[in-house]
C-alpha positions as CSV (number, residue, x, y, z in Angstrom):
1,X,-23.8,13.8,13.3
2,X,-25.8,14.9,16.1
3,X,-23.3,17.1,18.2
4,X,-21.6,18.0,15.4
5,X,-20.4,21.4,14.5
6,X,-22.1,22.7,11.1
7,X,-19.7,24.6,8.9
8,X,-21.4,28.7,8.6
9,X,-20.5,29.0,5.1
10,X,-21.2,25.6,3.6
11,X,-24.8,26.8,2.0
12,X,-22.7,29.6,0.5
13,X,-20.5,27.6,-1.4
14,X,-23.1,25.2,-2.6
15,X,-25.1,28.4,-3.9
16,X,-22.0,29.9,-5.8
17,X,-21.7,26.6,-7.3
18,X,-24.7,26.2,-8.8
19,X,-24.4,29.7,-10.4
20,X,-21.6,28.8,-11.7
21,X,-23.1,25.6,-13.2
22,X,-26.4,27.2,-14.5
23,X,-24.2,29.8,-16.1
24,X,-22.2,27.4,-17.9
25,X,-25.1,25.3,-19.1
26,X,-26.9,28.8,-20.3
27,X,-23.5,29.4,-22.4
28,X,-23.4,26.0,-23.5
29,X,-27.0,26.0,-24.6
30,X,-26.0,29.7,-26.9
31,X,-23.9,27.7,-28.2
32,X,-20.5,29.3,-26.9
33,X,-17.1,27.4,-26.9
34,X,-16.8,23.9,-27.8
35,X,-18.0,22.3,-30.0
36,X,-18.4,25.3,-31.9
37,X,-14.7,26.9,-31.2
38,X,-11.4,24.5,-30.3
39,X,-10.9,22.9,-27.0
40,X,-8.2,25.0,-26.3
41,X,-9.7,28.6,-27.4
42,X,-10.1,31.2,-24.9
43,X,-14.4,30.5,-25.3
44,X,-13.8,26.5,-24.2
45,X,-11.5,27.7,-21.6
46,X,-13.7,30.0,-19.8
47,X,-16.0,27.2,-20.1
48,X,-13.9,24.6,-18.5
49,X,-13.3,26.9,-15.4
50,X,-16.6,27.7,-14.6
51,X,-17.3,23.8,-14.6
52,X,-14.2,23.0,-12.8
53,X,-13.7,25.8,-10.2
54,X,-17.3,27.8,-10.0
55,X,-19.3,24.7,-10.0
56,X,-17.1,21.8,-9.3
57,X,-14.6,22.9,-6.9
58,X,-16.6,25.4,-4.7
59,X,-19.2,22.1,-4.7
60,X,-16.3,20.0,-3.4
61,X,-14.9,22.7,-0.8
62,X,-18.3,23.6,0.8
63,X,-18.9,19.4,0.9
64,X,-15.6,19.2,2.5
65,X,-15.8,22.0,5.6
66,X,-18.6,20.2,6.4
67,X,-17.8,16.6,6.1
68,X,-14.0,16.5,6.8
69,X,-15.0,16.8,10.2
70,X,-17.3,14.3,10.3
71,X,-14.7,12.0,8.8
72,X,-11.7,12.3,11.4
73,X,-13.9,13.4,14.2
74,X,-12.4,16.4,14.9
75,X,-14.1,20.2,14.4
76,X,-13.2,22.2,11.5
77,X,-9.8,23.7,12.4
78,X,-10.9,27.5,11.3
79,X,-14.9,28.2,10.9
80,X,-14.3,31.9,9.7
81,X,-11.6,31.1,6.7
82,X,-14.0,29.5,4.6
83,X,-15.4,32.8,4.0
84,X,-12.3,34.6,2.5
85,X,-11.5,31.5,0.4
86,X,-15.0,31.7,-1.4
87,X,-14.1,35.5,-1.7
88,X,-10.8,34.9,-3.3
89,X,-12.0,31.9,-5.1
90,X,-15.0,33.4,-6.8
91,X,-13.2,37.0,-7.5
92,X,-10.1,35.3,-9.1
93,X,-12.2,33.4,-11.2
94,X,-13.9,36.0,-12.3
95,X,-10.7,37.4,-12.9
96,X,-9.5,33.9,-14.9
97,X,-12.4,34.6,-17.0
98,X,-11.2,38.2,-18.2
99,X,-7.8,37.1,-18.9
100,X,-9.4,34.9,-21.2
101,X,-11.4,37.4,-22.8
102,X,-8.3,39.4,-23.2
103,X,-7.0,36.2,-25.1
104,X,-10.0,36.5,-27.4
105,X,-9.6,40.3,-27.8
106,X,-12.9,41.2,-26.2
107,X,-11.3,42.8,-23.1
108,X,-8.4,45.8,-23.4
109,X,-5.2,43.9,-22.6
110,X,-3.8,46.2,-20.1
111,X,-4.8,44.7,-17.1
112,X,-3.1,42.1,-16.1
113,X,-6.0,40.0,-15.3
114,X,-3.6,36.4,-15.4
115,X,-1.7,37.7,-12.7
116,X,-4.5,39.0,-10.5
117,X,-6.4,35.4,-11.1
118,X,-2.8,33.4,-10.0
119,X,-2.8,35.1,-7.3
120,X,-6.4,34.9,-5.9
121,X,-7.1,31.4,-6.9
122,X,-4.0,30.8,-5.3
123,X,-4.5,32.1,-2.0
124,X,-8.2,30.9,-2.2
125,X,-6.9,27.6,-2.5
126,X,-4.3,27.8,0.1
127,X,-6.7,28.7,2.5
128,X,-9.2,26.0,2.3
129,X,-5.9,23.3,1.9
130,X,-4.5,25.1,5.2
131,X,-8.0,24.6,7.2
132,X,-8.3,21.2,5.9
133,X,-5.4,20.0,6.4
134,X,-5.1,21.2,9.5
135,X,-8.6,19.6,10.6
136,X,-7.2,16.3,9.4
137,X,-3.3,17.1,11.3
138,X,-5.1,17.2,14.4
139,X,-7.6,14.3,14.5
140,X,-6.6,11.2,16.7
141,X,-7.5,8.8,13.9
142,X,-7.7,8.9,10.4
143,X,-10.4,6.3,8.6
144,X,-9.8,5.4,5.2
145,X,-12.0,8.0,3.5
146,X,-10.4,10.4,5.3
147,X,-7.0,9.2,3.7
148,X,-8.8,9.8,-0.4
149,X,-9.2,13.4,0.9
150,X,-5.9,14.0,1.6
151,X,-4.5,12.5,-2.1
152,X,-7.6,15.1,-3.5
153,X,-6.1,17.9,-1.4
154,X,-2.4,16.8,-3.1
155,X,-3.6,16.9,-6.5
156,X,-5.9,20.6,-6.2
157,X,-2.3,21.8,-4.9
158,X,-0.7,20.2,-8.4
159,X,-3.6,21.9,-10.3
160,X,-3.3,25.2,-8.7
161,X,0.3,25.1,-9.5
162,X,0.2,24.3,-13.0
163,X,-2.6,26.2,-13.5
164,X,-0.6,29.3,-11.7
165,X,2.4,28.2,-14.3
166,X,0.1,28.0,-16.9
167,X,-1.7,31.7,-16.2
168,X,1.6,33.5,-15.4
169,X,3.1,32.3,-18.9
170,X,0.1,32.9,-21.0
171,X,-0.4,36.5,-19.7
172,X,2.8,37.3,-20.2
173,X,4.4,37.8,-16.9
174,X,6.9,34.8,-16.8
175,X,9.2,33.2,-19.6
176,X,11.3,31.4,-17.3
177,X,12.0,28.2,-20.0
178,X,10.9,25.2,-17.5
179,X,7.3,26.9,-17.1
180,X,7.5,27.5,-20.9
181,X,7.7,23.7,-21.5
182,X,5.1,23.1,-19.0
183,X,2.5,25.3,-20.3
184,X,3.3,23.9,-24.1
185,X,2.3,20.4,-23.4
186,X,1.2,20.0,-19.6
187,X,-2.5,20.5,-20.3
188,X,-3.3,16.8,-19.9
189,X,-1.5,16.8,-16.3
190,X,-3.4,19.5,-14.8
191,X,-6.9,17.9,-16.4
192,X,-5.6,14.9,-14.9
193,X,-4.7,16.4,-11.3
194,X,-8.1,18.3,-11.3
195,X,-10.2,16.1,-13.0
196,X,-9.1,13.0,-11.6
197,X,-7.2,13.8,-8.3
198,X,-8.5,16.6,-6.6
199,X,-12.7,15.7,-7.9
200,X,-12.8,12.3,-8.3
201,X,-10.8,10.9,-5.7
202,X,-12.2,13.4,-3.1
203,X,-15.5,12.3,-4.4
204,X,-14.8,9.2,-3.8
205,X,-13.9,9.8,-0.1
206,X,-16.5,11.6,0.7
207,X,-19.1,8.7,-0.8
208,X,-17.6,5.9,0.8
209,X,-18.7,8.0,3.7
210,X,-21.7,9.4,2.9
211,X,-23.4,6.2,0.7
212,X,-22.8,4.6,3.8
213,X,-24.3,6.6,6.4
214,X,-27.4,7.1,3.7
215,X,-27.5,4.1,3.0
216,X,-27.2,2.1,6.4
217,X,-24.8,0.2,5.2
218,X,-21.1,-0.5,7.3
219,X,-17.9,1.7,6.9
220,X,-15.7,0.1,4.0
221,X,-12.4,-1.0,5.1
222,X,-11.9,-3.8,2.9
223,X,-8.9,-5.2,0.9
224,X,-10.4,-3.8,-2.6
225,X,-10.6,-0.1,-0.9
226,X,-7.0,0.1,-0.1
227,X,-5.8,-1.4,-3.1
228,X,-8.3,1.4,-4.7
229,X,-6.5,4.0,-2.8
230,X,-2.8,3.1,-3.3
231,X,-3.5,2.1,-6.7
232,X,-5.0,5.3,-7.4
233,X,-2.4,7.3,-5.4
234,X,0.4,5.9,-7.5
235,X,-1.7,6.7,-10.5
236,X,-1.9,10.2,-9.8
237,X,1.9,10.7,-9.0
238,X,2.9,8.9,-12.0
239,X,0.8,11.1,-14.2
240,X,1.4,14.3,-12.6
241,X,5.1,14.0,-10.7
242,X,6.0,11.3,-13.6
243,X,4.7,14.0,-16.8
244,X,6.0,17.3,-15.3
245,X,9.2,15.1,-15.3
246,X,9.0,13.7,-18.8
247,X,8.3,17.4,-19.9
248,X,11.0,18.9,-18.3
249,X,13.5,16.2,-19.2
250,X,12.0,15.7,-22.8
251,X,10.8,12.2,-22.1
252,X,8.0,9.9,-23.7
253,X,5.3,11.6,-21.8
254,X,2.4,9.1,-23.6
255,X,4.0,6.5,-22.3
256,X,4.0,8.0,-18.8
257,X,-0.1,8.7,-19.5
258,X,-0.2,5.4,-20.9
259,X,1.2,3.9,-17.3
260,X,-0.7,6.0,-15.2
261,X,-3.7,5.2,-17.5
262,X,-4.1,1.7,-16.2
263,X,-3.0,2.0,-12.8
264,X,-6.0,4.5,-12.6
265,X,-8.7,2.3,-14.5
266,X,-8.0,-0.5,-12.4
267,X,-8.5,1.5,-9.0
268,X,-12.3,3.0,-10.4
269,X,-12.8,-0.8,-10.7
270,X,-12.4,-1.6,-7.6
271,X,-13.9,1.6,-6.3
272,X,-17.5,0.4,-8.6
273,X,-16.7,-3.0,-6.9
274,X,-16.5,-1.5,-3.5
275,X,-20.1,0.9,-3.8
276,X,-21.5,-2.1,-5.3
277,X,-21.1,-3.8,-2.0
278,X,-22.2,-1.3,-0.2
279,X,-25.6,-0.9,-1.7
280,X,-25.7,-4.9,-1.3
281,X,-25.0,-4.5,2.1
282,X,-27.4,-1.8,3.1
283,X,-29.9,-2.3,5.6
284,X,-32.1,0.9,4.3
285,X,-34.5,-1.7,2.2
286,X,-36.0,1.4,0.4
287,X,-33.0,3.6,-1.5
288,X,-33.9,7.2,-1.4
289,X,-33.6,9.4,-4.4
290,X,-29.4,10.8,-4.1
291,X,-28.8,7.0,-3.9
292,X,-30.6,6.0,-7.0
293,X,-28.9,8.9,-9.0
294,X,-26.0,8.2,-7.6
295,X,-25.9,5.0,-9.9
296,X,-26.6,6.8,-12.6
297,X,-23.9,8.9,-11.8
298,X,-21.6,5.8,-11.0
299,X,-23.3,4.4,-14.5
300,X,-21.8,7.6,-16.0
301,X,-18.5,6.8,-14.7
302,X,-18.4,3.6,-16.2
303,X,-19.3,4.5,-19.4
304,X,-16.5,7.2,-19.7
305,X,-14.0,4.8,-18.7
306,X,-15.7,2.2,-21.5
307,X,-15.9,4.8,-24.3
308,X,-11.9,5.9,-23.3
309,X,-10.9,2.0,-24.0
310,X,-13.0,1.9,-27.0
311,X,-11.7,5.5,-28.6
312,X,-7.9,4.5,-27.6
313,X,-8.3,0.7,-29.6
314,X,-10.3,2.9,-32.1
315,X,-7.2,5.4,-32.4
316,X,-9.7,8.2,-32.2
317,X,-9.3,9.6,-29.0
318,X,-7.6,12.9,-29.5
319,X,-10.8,13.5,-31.8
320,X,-13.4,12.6,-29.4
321,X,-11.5,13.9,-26.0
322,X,-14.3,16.7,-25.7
323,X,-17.1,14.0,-25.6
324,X,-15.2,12.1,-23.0
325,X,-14.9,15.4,-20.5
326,X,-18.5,16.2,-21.1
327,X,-19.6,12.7,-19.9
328,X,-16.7,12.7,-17.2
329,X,-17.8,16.1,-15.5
330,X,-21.5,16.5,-16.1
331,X,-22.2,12.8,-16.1
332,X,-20.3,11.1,-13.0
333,X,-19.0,14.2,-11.3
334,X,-21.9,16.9,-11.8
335,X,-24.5,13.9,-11.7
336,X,-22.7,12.6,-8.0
337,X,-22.7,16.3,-6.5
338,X,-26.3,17.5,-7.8
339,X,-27.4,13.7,-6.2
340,X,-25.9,13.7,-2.7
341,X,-26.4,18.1,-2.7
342,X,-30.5,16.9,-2.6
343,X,-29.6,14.8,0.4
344,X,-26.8,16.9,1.9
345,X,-29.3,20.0,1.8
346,X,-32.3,18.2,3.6
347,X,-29.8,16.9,6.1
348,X,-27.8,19.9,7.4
349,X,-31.4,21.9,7.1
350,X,-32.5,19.4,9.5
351,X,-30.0,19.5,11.4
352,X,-29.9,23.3,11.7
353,X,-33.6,23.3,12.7
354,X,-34.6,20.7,14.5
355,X,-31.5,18.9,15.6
356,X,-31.4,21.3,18.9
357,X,-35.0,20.5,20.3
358,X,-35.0,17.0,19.1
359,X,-36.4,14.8,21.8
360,X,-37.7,18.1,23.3
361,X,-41.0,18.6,20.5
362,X,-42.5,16.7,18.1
363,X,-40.1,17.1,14.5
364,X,-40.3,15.7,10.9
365,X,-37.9,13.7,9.7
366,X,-35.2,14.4,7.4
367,X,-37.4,12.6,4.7
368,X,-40.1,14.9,5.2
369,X,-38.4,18.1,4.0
370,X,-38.5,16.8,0.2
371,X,-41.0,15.6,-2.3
372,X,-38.7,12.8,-4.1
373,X,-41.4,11.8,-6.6
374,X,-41.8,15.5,-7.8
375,X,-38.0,16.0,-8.1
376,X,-37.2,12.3,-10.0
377,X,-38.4,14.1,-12.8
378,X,-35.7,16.3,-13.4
379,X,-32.5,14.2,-12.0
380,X,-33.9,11.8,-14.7
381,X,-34.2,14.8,-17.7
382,X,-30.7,15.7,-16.7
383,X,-29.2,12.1,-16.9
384,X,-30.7,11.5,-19.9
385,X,-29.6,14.9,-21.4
386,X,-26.1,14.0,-20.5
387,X,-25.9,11.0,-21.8
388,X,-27.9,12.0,-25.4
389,X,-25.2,14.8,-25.3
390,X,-22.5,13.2,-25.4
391,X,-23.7,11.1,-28.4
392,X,-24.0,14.5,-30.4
393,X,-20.6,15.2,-29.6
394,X,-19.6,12.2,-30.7
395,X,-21.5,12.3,-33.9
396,X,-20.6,16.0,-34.1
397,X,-23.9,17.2,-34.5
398,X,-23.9,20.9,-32.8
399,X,-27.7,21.8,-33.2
400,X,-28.5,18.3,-30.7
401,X,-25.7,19.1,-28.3
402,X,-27.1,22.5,-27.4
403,X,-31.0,21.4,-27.4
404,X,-29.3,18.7,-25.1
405,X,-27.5,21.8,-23.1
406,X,-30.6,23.5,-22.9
407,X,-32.4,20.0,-21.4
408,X,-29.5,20.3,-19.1
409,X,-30.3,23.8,-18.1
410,X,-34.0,23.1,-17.3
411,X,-33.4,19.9,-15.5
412,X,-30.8,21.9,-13.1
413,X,-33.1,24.9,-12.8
414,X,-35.8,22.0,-11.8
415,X,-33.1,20.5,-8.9
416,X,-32.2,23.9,-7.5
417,X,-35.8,25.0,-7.4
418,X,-36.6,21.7,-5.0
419,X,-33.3,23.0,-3.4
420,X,-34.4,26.1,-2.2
421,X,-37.7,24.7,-1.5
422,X,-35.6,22.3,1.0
423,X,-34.1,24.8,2.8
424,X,-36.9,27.1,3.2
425,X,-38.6,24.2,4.6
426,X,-42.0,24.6,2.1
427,X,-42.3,20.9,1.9
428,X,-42.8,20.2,5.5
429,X,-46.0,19.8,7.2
430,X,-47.7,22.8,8.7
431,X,-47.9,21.6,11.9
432,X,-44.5,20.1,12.2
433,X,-42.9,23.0,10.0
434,X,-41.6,25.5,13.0
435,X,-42.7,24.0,16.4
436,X,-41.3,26.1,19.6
437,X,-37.7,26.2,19.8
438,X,-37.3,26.6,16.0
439,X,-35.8,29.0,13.4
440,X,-36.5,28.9,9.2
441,X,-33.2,29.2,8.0
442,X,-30.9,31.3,6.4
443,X,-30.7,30.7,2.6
444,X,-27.2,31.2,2.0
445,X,-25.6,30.2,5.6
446,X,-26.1,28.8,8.8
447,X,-27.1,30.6,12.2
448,X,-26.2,27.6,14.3
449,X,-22.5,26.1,14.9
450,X,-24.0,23.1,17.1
451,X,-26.7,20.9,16.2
């Protein structure tokens, strides 16, 4: 990446993110929305959003100004929209989160907070699909990574559909019958497009690429990765083109699930087989620390997809649905972004600072602005919590979840500390720390387009 552009507001959106996951553990650990309340009361659902759009999403957006780029070789089409989309994004959620609160009757139901969060989400999302988007439009080539991004950029455009649908119906400002039917039963298709479209297969994009370039290890373009990403492509528009359809035309929309179900579990399969090879075919002898936690993460993944096939031959999935979304998003999709966001952060910050006078003074290396042995500690607390967590939502044993949420919370609090730590460069030898030339970096953005 050397002569790369860095994205400005990158380090913006990975700070909002972990807010919005710190604040959602803190809630969890009070004990606030599920288990204690439904999955679908208002409580859960403000949980839910700050997972999947203050934490998860704003993780993936920030990742993807800087790495979509990186991927089709071509600078980010717009560097100054990524601001207004965190702006949009972060104020309609907070909006979302009212119109929730009106649901519960702890906010005055005048406002019509639905609306104002359809249409900020909305445009937040339309502007980082329109940047993208037109990054990738105007690259020469387009590797295969490249080509998961785009299916994750289709399915966050289903999700902020139905999830406009779902906001306009519930807060009373559309009845129009199809959208009616739609917010009745389409809950599992825009889990499904956000969950596993728009997260997980952009996460999977992006670490083909980045595992690789980690790792030392050769771009994937085998036979097993394309029949990943068609596979997975066709599960996605069976779930989400083929439901909306079953819905609207009262068909058998399990069945449709049911179809997609396994055209998806055999596409992770072959995505496990795929990073699998690549750690096999590595030429970094020692794995640093995002790549070890990155199997734990991948490990995570597994075990959701195992515990799934066990519940559904059990016939208890529908009660044990919440355990398999905590594992899904805090174990495989949380665990993946807090272990590449320890590498991503040292890189960019190296980048930033010593990528324009390399060759010129004497620099560390990226290495050399963390402390891996300090911060194992807490990736392996939060693993563990994640994993013992699930088990007390599977046994249903509320005081154990939240000690486990409140493991969770340190062990996050302990990654973000060695964070900030990163980009304030305090790990780095004195002498090496700023030589002439060089500039301690903003917190929250970056000073320099070209490394």
């Amino acid at each position: 990446m050397i002569g790369a552009s860095l994205s400005r507001w990158t380090m913006s959106y990975f700070a909002a993110a972990l807010l919005f996951l710190v604040a959602a553990e803190a809630l969890m650990t009070l004990g606030y929305g599920f288990p204690r309340v439904g999955l679908q009361a208002p409580e859960t659902l403000i949980l839910v959003h700050l997972v999947a759009i203050g934490w998860l999403s704003l993780l993936m957006c920030g990742a993807l100004f800087q790495f979509v780029p990186v991927l089709v070789a071509q600078p980010l089409h717009n560097d100054v929209l990524p601001l207004p989309a965190l702006v949009s994004l972060v104020v309609g959620l907070a909006a979302l989160i009212l119109g929730f609160l009106q649901l519960a009757g702890h906010v005055s139901p005048a406002p019509p907070f639905f609306g104002l969060a359809a249409a900020l989400l909305g445009l937040g999302f339309a502007l980082v699909l329109w940047n993208l988007a037109r990054t990738i439009w105007a690259a020469q080539t387009r590797p295969l990574p490249s080509l998961f991004v785009i299916v994750g950029l289709a399915s966050v455009a289903a999700t902020a559909i139905l999830g406009i649908i779902f906001a306009l119906v519930v807060g009373g400002l559309a009845a129009y019958d199809p959208f009616v039917a739609l917010t009745a039963t389409g809950l599992p298709l825009h889990m499904i497009a956000g969950l596993g479209g728009w997260l997980t297969f952009a996460a999977m994009g992006v670490s083909y690429r980045l595992l690789a370039m980690f790792m030392l290890a050769p771009d994937l373009e085998r036979r097993s990765t394309k029949t990943a990403l068609y596979l997975g492509s066709a599960a996605l528009a069976v779930a989400v083109v083929g439901g909306v359809l079953a819905i609207l035309l009262r068909g058998n929309l399990a069945l449709v699930l049911s179809a997609a179900g396994s055209l998806g579990l055999v596409a992770l399969a072959l995505y496990g087989a795929d990073v699998i090879h690549l750690y096999r075919r590595r030429k970094r002898a020692h794995i640093e620390l995002n790549g070890r936690m990155a199997a734990f993460a991948l490990a995570s993944l597994a075990a959701s997809v195992v515990l799934i096939c066990v519940l559904l031959a059990l016939g208890r999935l529908a009660d044990h649905v919440g355990a398999v979304v905590f594992l899904f998003a805090f174990g495989w999709l949380s665990g993946l972004g807090l272990a590449q966001l320890y590498k991503i952060v040292a890189f960019l910050t190296w980048l930033e600072c010593y990528g324009p006078v390399l060759g010129k003074v004497r620099t560390p290396r990226v290495q050399d602005l963390v402390v891996e042995p300090r911060a194992t500690k807490w990736f392996w607390l939060y693993f563990l919590s994640v994993w013992a967590g699930t088990a007390a939502l599977i046994v249903d044993y509320l005081p154990a979840f939240q000690a486990c949420a409140a493991a969770l919370l340190i062990a996050t609090a302990g990654i973000v500390a060695h964070l900030v730590r990163t980009r304030r460069l305090v790990d780095v030898e004195t002498a090496l720390r700023l030589p002439l030339g060089v500039r301690r970096p903003r917190l929250l953005f970056s000073l320099s387009h070209q490394t």
